[in-house]
C-alpha positions as CSV (number, residue, x, y, z in Angstrom):
1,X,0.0,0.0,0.0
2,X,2.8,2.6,0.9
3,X,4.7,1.7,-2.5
4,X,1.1,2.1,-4.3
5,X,0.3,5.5,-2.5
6,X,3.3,6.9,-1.8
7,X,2.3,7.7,1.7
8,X,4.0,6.5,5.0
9,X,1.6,4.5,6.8
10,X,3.6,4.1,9.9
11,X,1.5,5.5,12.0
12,X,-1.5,4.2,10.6
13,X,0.1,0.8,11.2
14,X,-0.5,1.5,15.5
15,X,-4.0,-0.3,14.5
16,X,-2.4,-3.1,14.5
17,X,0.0,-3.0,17.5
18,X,-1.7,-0.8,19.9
19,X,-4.6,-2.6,21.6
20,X,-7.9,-1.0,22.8
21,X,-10.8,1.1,21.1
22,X,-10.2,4.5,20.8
23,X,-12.6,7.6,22.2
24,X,-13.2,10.5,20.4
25,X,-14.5,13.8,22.0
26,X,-16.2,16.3,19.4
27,X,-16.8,20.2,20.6
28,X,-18.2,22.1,18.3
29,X,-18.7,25.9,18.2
30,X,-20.4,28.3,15.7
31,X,-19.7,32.0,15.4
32,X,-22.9,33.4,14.0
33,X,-20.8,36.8,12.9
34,X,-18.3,35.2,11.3
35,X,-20.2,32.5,10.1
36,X,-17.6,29.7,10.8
37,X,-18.2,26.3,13.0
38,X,-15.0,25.4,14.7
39,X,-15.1,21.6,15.6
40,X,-12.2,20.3,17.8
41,X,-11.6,16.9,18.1
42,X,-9.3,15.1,20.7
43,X,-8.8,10.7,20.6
44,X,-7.9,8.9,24.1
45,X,-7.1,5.6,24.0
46,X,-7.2,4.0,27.8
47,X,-3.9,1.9,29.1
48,X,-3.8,-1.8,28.2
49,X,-1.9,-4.1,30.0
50,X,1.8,-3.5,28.6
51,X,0.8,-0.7,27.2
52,X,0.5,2.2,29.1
53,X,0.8,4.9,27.2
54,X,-1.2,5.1,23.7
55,X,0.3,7.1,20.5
56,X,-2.5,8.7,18.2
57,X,-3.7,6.6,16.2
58,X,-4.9,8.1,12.3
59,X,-8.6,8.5,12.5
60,X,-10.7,9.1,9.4
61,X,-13.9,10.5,10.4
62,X,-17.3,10.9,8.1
63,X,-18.7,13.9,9.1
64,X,-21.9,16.0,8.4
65,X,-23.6,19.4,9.3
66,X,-27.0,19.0,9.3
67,X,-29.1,22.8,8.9
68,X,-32.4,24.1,10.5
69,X,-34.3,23.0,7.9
70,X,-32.9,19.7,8.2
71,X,-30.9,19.5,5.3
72,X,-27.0,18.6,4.8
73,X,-25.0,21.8,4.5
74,X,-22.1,22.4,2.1
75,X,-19.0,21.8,4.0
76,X,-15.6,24.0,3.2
77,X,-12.8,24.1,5.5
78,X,-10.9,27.0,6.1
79,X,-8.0,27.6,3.4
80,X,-10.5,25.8,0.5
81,X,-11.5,27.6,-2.5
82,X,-14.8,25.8,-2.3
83,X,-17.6,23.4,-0.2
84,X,-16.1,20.0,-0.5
85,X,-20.0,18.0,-0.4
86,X,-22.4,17.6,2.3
87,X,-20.7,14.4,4.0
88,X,-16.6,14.6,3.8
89,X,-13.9,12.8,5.6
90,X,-11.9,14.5,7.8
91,X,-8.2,13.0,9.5
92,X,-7.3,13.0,13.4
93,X,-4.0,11.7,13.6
94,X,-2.6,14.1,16.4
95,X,-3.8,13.5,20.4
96,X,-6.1,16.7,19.0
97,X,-6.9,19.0,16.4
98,X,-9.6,22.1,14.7
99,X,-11.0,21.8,12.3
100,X,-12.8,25.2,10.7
101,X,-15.8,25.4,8.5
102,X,-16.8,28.8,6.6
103,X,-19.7,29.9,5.1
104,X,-21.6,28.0,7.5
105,X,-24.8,29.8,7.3
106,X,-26.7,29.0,10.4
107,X,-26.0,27.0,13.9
108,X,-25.5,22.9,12.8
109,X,-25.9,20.0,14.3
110,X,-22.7,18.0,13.7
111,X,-23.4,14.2,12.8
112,X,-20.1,12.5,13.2
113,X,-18.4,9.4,12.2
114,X,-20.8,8.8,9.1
115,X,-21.0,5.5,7.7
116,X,-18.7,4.0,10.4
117,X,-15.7,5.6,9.3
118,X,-13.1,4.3,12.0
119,X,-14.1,1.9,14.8
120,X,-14.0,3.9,17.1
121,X,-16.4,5.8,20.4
122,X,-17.5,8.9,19.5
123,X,-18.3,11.4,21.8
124,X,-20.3,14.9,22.3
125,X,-22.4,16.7,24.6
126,X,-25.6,16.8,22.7
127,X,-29.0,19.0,23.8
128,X,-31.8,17.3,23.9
129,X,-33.3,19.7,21.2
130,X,-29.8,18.4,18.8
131,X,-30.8,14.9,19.4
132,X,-34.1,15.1,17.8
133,X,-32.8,17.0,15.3
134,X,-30.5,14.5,14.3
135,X,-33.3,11.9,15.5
136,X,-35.9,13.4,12.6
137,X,-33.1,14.3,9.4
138,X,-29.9,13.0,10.0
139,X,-29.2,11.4,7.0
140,X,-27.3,8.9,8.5
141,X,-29.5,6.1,9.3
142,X,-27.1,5.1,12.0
143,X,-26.8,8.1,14.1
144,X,-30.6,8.9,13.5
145,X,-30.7,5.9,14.8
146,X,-28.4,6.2,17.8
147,X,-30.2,10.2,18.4
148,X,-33.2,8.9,19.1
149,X,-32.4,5.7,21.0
150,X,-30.4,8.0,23.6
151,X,-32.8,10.6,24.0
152,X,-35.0,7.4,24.9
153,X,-32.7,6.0,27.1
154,X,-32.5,9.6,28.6
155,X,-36.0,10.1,29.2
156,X,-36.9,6.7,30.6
157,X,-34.1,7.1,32.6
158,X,-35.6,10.7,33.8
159,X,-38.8,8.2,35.0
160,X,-37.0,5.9,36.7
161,X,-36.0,8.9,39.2
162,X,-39.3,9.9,39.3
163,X,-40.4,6.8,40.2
164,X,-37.9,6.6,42.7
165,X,-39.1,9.5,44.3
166,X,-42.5,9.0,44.4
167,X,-43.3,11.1,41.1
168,X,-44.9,11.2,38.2
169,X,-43.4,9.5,35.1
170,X,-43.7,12.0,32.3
171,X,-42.7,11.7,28.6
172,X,-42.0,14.3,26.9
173,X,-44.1,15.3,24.0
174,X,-40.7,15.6,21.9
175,X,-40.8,12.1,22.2
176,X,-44.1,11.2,20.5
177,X,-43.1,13.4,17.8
178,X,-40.3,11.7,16.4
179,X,-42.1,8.6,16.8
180,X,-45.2,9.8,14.6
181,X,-43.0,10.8,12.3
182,X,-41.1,7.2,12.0
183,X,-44.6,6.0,11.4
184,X,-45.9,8.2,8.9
185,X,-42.6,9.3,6.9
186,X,-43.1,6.4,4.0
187,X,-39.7,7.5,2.6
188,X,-37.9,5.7,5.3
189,X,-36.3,2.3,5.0
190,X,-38.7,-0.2,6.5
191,X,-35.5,-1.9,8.6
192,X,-34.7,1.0,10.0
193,X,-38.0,2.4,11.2
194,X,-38.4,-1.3,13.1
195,X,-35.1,-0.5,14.9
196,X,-35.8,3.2,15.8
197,X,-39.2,2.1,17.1
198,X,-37.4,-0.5,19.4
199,X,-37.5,0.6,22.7
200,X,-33.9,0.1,24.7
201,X,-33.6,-3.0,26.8
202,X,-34.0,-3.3,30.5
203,X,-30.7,-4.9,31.0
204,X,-28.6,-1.8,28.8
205,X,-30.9,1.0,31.0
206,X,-29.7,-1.3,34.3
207,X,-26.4,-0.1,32.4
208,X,-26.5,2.8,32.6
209,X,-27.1,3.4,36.0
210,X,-25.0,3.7,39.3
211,X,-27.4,2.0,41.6
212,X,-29.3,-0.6,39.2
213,X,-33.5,-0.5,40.2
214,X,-34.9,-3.1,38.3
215,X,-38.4,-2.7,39.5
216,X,-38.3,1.1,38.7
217,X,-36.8,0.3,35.4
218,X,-39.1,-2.3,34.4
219,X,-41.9,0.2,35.3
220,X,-41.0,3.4,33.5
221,X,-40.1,0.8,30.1
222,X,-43.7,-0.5,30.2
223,X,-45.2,3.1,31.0
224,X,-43.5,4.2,27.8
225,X,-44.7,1.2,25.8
226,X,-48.4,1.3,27.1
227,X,-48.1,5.4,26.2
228,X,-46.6,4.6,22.8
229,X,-49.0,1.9,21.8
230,X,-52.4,3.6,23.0
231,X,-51.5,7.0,21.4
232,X,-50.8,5.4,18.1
233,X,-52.8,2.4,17.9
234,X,-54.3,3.5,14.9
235,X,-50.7,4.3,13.4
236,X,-49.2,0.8,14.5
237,X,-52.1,-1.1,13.0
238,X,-52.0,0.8,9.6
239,X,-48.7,-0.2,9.4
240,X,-49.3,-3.7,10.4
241,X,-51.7,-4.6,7.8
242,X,-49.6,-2.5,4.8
243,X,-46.7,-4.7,5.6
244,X,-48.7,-8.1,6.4
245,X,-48.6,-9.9,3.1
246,X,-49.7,-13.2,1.5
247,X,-46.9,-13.4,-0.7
248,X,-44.6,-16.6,-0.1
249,X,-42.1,-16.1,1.9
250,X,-38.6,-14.8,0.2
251,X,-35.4,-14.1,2.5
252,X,-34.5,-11.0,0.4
253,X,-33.4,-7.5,2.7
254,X,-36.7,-5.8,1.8
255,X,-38.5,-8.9,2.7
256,X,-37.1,-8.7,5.9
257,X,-36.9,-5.1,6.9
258,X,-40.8,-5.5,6.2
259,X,-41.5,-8.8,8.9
260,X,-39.2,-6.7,10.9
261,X,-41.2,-3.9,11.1
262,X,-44.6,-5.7,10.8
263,X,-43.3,-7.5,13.5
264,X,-42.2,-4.5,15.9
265,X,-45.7,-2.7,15.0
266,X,-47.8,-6.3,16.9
267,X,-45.3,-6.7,19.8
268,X,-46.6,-2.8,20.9
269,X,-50.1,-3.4,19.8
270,X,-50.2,-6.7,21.4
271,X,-48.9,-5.1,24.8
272,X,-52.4,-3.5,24.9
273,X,-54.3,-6.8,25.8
274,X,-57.1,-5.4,23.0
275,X,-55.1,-6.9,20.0
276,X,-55.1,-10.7,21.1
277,X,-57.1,-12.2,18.5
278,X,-54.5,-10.5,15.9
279,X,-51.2,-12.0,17.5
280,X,-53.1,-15.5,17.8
281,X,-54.0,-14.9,14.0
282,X,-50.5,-14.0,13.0
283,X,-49.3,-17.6,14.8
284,X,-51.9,-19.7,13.1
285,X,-51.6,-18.4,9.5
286,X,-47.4,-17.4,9.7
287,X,-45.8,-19.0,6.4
288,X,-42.8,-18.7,8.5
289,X,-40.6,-19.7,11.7
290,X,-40.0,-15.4,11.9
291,X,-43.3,-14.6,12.0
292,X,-44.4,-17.4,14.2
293,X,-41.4,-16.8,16.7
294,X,-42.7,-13.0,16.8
295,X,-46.2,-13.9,17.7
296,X,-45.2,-16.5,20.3
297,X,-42.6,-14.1,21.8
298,X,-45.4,-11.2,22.2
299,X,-47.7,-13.9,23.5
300,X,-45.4,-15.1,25.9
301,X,-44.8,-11.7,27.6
302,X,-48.7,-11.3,27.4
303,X,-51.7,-11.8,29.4
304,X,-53.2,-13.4,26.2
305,X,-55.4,-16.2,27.3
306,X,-54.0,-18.4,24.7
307,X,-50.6,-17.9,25.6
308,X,-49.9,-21.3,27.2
309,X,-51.7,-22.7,23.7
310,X,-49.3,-20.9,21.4
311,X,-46.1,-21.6,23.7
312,X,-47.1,-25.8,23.1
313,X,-48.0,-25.2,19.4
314,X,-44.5,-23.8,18.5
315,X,-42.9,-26.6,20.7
316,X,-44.8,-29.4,19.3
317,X,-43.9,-27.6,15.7
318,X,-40.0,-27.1,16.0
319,X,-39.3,-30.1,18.7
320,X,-37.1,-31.5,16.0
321,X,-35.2,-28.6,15.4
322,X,-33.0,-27.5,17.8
323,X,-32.2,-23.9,17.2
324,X,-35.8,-23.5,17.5
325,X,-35.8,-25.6,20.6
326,X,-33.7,-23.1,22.1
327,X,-35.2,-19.6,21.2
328,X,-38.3,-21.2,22.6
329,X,-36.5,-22.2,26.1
330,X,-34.9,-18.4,26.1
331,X,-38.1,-17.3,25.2
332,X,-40.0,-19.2,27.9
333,X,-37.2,-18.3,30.7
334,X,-37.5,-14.4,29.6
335,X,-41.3,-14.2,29.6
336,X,-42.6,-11.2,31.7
337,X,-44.3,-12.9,34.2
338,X,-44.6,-13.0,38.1
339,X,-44.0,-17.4,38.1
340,X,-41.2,-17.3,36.1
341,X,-39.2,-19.1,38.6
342,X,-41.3,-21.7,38.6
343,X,-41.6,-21.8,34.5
344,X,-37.8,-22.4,34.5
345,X,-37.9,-24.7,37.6
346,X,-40.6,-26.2,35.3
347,X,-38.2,-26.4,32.5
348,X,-36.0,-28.7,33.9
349,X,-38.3,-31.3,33.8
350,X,-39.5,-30.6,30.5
351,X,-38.8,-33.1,26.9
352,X,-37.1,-30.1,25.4
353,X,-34.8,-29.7,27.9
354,X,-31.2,-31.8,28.2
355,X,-28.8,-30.3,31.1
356,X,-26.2,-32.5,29.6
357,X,-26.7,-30.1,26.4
358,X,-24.7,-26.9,26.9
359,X,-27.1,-25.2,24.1
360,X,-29.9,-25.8,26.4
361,X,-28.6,-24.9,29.4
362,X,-27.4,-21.2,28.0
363,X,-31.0,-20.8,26.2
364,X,-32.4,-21.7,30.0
365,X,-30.3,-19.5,31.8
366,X,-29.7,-16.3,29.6
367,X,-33.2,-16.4,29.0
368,X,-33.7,-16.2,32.7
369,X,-30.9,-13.9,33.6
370,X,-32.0,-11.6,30.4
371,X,-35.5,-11.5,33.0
372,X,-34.3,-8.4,35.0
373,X,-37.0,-8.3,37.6
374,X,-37.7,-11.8,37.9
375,X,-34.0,-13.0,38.9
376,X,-33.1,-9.7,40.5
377,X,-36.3,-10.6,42.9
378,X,-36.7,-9.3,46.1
379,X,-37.5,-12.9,47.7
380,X,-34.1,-14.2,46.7
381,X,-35.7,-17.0,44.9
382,X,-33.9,-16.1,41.4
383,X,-30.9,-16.0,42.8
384,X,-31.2,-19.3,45.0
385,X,-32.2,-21.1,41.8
386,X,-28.8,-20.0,39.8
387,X,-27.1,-21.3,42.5
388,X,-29.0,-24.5,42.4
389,X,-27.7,-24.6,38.8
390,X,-24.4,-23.7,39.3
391,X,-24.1,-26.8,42.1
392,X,-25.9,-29.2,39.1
393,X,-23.5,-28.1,36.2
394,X,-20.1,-27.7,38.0
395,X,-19.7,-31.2,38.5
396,X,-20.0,-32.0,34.7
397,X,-19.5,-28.9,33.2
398,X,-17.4,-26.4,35.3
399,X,-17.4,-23.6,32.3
400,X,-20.8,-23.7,32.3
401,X,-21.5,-23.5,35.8
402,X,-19.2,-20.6,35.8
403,X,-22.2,-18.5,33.4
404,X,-24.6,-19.5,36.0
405,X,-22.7,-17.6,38.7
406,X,-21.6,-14.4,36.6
407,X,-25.0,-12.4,37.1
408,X,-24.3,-12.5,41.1
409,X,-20.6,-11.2,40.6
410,X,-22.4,-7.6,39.7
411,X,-23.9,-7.8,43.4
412,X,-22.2,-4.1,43.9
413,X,-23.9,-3.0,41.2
414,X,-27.4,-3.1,42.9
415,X,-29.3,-1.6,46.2
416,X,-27.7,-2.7,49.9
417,X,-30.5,-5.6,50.0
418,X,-29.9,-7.7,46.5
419,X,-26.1,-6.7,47.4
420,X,-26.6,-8.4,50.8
421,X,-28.5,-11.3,49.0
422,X,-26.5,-11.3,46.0
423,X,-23.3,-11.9,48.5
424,X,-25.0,-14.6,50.3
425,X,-25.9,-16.9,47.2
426,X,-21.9,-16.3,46.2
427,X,-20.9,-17.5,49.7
428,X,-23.3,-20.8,49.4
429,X,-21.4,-21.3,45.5
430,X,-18.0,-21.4,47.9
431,X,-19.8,-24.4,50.1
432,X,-20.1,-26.5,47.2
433,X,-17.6,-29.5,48.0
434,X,-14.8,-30.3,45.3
435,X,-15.6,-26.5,43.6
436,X,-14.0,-26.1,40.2
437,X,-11.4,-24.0,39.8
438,X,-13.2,-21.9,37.4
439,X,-16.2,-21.1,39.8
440,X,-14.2,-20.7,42.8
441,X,-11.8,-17.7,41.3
442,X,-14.5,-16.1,39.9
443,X,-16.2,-16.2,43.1
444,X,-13.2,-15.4,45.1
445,X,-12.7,-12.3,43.0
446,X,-16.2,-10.9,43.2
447,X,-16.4,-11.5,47.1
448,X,-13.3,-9.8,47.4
449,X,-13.3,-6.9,45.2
């Protein structure tokens, strides 16, 4: 490449001998008078073991300046003769640099690191109000992606505290906005419309926070889902039935962006407990294992009367197949549910189910460990029963046993009563007679931390 180009790539070679992800922190600042937006960029690259210190490493960053009216503005840098595009690469290869755009006619929001430029963590201290501008016209589908989803994380997050102190839970009308618009805008890619609409996780919000609350956390998601679905129930089942087709079923991207958002449109309508008959429908007359698996995993974390019906008709389908076999254990352990224990106490005992099969055991136990509120319950019986497990595989499978233990090594993670429980269950692992040495270090080094 260096004979070919005739540049020296020695430094661009560090991305290969110095390890770790870099960071990169964006400030930008526009001079209204002067009609310049001055964006300053600085990489930090944490130490490594062996490593220290971290050189700069070359970045190439995709940027963007996205205008009022929502538009990508012409971008010219300082020194140019004339706007380069509306989406231009720009290099960090020193610890920091500015960069200087002119004839920037109004404030921007900056969308950086377009089309995944350089692997990398980028950085900046959005407003709210730049998020959903980016949320509603960046024109990359990625960071309109990512605008939205942490303005939602940021607002549910906002609920949990109200929750916590005896508040409130308000969404902001902002919100609904955006999210009309994702329904209605029929320009938009179908795939990506069924990922923006996806509302963050409960175990990335637990995340985010110092003091996980699963209970809050659980509350403020469904809160926002209930809000979401009733408001644009209407919306949701329009674009259900546009996207639910007879045609036979074809694997092709658009074929799949539209199950995906089909799909994404039920699991919120089906939350209501009004749309029952239309997820039991979707089951019965699915062409195919994605549409099936959908209906059965919105039943499943339903109060659908049927639900128990549709959980036995996708067994008794796929019991042959074992990768279904397992989404439906994971999806059985995961349910939202108050008995969940006893489903995956349940479990053990069931056809599907092999704890010699390391497949079924990970389905069984990320399913139930994925089920924030259900281990992380206050009775200590989710916790009791990964012990349990942990005492059943480390005898024949001492890797294994070693997952069942790694959700009770976060113990510090969560309020002073799980900690105290959390503690306890790691103590009873240690009482285990003839321990393997995997389980034991891990334990050791969570108890002692």
């Amino acid at each position: 490449m260096e004979d070919v180009s005739g540049k020296d790539l020695t430094q661009f070679k560090r991305w290969y001998s110095q390890a770790g992800t870099p960071t990169v922190y964006a400030d930008g600042k526009y001079d209204e008078k002067a009609k310049t937006y001055t964006l300053t960029l600085r990489q930090e690259t944490k130490p490594t073991p062996n490593q220290p210190e971290k050189l700069p490493f070359v970045i190439p960053l995709g940027i963007g300046l996205i205008g009022k009216d929502g538009k990508d503005m012409p971008l010219q840098l300082q020194g140019e003769k004339e706007p380069q595009g509306t989406s231009r690469v720009i290099v960090l290869d020193k610890a920091s640099d500015t960069f200087t755009f002119v004839n920037v006619a109004e404030q921007p929001v900056l969308s950086g690191n377009r089309d995944f430029t350089a692997p990398i963590h980028f950085v900046m201290d959005y407003t709210d109000a730049e998020r959903l501008h980016q949320a509603r016209f960046d024109s990359d589908l990625f960071n309109r992606w990512d605008a939205f989803q942490q303005y939602g994380v940021e607002q549910i997050l906002n609920m949990v505290k109200a929750i916590q102190d005896g508040k409130e839970p308000i969404l902001p009308e902002a919100y609904f906005d955006v999210w009309e618009s994702y329904l209605t805008d029929k320009s938009l890619d179908k795939g990506f419309v069924a990922r923006a609409i996806t509302l963050p996780q409960e175990n990335y919000l637990a995340d985010q926070m110092d003091v996980v609350d699963v209970d809050a956390i659980h509350k403020a998601r469904y809160i926002v889902k209930q809000a979401v679905a009733k408001r644009f129930e209407k919306l949701l089942r329009a674009v259900y039935d546009e996207n639910n087709t007879k045609a036979d079923y074809t694997p092709s991207p658009a074929e799949s962006a539209r199950r995906a958002l089909k799909n994404m449109a039920l699991s919120f309508l089906g939350d209501l407990g009004t749309n029952n008959e239309l997820v039991e429908k979707q089951y019965a007359e699915a062409n195919n294992m994605t549409d099936k698996l959908a209906a059965m995993n919105i039943a499943s974390n339903s109060k659908n009367p049927k639900r128990e019906a549709i959980m036995d008709a996708f067994y008794q389908t796929y019991k042959n197949e074992k990768a279904a076999v397992n989404k439906w254990i994971f999806t059985s352990a995961c349910a939202d549910r108050p008995d969940a224990v006893n489903v995956v106490r349940k479990l053990l005992t069931h056809p599907a189910f092999n704890i010699k099969n390391p497949n079924n055991v990970r389905a069984l136990m990320g399913g139930f460990a994925y089920n924030q509120t259900e281990f992380h319950k206050l009775d200590g019986s989710g916790y009791d029963f990964a012990v349990e497990m942990a005492y059943k595989m480390d005898d024949m499978n001492p890797q294994m046993a070693a997952h069942m233990v790694k959700p009770l090594t976060r113990w510090k993670r969560f309020d002073a009563k799980r900690q105290e429980m959390m503690k306890k269950a790691l103590e009873k692992v240690l009482e285990k007679k003839n321990l393997s040495k995997n389980v034991y270090e891990l334990v050791t080094k969570s108890l002692a931390a």
